[in-house]
N, C-alpha and C positions, 0 to 999 in steps of 0.2 A: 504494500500500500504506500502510494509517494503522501509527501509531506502537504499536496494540498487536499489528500483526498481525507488525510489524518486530523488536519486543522477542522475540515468541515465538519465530520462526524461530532468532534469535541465540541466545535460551536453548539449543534445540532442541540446536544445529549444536554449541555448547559441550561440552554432556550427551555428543551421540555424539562428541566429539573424542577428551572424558578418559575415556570408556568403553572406546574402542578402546584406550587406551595402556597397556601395565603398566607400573605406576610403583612396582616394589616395593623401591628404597628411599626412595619417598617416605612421608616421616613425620612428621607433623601427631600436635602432642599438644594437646588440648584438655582444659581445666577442667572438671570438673563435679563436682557434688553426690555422685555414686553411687559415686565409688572411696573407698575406707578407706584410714586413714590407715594407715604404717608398722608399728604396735601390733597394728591390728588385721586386716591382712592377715594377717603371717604366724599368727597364733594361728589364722586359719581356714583355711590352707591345709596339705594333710597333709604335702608334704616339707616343712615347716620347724618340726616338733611339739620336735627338739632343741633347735632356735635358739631359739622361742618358750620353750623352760623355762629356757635360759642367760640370757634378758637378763629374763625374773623372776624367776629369783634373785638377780641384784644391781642389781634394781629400775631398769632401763633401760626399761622397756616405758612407761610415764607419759611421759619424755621423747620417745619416739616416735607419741606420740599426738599432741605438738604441734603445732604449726602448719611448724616447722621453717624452710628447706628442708632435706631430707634426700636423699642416695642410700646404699642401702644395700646392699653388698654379702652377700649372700645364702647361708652353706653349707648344703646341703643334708642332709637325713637320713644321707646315703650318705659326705657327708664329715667328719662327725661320728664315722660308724660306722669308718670307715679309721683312724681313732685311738684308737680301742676305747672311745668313748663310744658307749652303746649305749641307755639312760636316764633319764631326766631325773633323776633323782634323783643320779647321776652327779657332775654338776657342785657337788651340798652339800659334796663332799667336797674341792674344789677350795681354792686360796689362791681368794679373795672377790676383792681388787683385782685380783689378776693374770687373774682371768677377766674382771671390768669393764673394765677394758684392750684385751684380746683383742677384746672385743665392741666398742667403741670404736673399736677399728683397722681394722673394718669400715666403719665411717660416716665419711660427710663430711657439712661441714655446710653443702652446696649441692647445688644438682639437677645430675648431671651424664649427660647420652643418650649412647650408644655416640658418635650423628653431632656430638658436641661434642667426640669425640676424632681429631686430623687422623689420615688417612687409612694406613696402611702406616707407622707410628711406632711408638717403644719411649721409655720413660723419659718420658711426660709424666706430670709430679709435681702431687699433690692433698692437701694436709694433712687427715688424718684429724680424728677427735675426741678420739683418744690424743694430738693434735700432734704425729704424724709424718707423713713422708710416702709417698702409694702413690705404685707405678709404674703407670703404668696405657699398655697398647696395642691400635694397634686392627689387624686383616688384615682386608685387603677384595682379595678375586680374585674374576674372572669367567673364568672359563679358557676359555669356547666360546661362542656365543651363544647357544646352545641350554642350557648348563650354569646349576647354581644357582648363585647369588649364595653366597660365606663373607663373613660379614662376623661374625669371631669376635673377642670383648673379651675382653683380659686385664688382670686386677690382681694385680702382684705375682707374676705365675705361674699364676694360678689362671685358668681357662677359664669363661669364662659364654658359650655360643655363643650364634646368633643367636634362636634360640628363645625363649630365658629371658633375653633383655636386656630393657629398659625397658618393666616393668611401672608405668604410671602410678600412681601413689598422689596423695592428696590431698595429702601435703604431702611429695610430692619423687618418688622412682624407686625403683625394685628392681630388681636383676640378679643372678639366682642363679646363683654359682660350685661349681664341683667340689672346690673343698680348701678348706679353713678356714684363713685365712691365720694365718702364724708368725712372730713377733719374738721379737729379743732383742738389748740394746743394745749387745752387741759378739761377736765371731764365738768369741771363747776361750768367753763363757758361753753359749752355742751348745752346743758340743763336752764342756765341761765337765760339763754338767747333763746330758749323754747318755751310761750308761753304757756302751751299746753300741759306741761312740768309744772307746772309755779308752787302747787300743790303737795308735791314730791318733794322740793326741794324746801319746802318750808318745816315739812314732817323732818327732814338732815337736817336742819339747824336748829329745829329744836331739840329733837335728839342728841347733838352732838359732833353729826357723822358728816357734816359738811366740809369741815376743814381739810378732810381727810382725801377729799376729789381734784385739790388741788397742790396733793405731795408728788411726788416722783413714784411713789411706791406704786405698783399695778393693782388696778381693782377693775372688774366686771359688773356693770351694772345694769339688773335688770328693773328699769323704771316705768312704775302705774301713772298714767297719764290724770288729768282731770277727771277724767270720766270714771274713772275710775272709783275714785274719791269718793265722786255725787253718787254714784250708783248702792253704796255701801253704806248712805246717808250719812258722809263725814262731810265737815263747813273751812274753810277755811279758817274759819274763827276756833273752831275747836283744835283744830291744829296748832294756833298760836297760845292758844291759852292751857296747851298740855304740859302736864307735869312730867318728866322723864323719868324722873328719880322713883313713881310709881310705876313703869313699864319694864318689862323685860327687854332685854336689848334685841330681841327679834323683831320686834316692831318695826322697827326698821331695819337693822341689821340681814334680816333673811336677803334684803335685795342688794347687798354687796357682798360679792365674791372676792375676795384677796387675792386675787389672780389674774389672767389677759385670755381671754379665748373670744374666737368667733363663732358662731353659729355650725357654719360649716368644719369647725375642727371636728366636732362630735360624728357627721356625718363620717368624715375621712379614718378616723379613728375605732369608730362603732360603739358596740354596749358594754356597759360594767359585767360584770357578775354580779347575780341579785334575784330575790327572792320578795313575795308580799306579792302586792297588789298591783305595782309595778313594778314585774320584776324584771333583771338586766337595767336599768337605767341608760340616759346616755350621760347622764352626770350625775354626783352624788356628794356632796360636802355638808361639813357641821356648820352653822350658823356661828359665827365668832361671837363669842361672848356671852353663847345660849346653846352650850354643847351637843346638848338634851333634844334637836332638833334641826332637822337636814333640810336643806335643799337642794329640789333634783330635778332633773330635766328630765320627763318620758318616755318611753325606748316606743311609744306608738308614732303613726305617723305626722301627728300634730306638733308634737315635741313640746308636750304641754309642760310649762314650771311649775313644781307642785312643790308644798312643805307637808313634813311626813315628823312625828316623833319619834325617836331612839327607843323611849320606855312602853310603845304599844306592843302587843303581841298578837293584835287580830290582823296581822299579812301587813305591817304599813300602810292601815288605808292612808291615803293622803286626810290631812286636814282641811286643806285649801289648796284649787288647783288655779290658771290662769290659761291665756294664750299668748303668744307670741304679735305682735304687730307685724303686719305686712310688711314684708322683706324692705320695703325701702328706708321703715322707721327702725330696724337693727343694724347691728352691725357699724355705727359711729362712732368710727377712729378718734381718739385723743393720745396725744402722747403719753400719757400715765392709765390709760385703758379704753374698754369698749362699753360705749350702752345700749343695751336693745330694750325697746317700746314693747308693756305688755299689758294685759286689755283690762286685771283688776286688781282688786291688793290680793294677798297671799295670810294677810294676817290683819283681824281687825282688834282695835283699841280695846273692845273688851274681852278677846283672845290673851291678850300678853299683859293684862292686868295685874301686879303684883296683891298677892293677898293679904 
């Protein structure tokens, strides 16, 4: 057999190797001429007609043309629309810097592919173009062999599944996410700037726990809106006129976590071990400074917050359960932690009554 009839066969045998195999997460990014750069992708693509008016009106779109490298974290029409940007014109009305910021905190200024993020992680950190930094995770399950591939990227909270990750661009990636990501440099101006809180945060400083939203230390907060309040027939005025020194510290205490997690870690990471009424959780901690009393996140699919007692023995029914706010009201980045919106209290005033 001569050497071209031996090269062919080998091609041949090659061709039907990697023909037969699906290799679907194999992924080869190649150079070429034909992708648009960052600028001018989104301006031509219809979900991102918000995005493209936000970053020209505070003249970002020029920079994205560049050579870069860039990834861009992508909101969509729909997560614009969840915060009642509905628009373009929208954004004229806005603080100028504080929305170049926003837009900002979307970008990095390197290429980075879902497969650059290890595998089944949380917390791996990307300094933006604001110079701060994302959290960025990745879930990867194959549940069956027959089953599809999840191999869903999170930054910050926000979901870009596998669909809408690593769109090549010329000079860098795109991955459109579901929520528009949210900062603020500490968790009181968080609360503060939210009337719908005012409530919440009057309950912290009577209690005590306010000061504590503005240390360095991380804490997760999960905060009951107004409505919440009224629905449970609390006043404002009852709140400012509460004695503390009569409450157990879970009164407030159950909606501060001492720790930094997003919504979506729990996802990436899955359930405890556990037993009761809901059992496996997807989280599970003592309420600080009221041992005698956990709070946990549901292993069902609403990911209800519930508070449960330590000293019960009929299965941990919960005591008090809640809901989660719609994904655009969690997940609010602060440099010293995160607060996610949730629909009621977890514990009322004559619950944690000292006797």
């Amino acid at each position: 057999m001569n050497g071209k009839k031996m090269m062919f066969y080998l091609f041949a045998f090659f061709l039907l190797f990697f023909s037969a195999c699906k290799h679907d997460e194999l992924q080869v990014y190649k150079e070429s001429d034909n992708y648009s750069n960052a600028a001018d992708f989104v301006k031509n693509n219809y979900n991102f007609t918000l995005l493209y008016a936000a970053l020209k009106q505070v003249n970002l779109l020029e920079l994205l043309s560049k050579e870069g490298p860039y990834t861009l974290f992508a909101p969509s029409n729909k997560a614009f629309n969840d915060l009642g940007i509905v628009r373009a014109g929208d954004f004229a009305t806005m603080n100028q810097d504080s929305l170049r910021m926003m837009l900002q905190y979307h970008i990095l200024p390197r290429v980075l592919y879902r497969n650059d993020v290890p595998v089944n992680t949380i917390d791996n950190k990307y300094v933006n173009l604001a110079g701060k930094e994302l959290f960025v995770g990745y879930k990867y399950e194959k549940a069956c062999a027959n089953c599809n591939v999840l191999a869903d990227l999170y930054v910050n909270g926000a979901l870009a599944p596998k669909v809408t990750q690593n769109t090549v661009l010329a000079n860098g990636v795109l991955h459109l996410i579901d929520k528009v990501l949210k900062y603020q440099p500490n968790l009181q101006n968080v609360l503060s700037g939210r009337k719908e809180y005012s409530m919440f945060v009057t309950l912290l400083k009577r209690t005590g726990d306010w000061d504590r939203l503005a240390r360095p230390d991380f804490t997760t907060v999960f905060a009951p809106d107004n409505q919440a309040f009224e629905k449970a027939g609390i006043t404002k005025q009852q709140l400012e006129n509460l004695d503390p020194a009569s409450y157990h510290k879970r009164l407030s205490r159950v909606y501060l976590l001492y720790n930094h997690f997003f919504i979506s870690d729990m996802i990436i990471y899955g359930k405890q071990a556990g037993s009761g009424y809901y059992a496996g959780p997807f989280y599970r901690v003592p309420v600080v400074g009221d041992e005698d009393y956990y709070f946990a996140i549901a292993s069902n699919p609403e990911m209800e917050p519930f508070i449960v007692e330590k000293r019960l023995v009929n299965g941990n029914r919960p005591l008090r359960k809640t809901n989660l706010q719609p994904g655009y009201r969690t997940d609010y980045k602060a440099d010293n932690g995160i607060i996610h919106g949730i629909t009621d209290l977890l514990v009322l005033p004559s619950e944690a009554k000292i006797n």
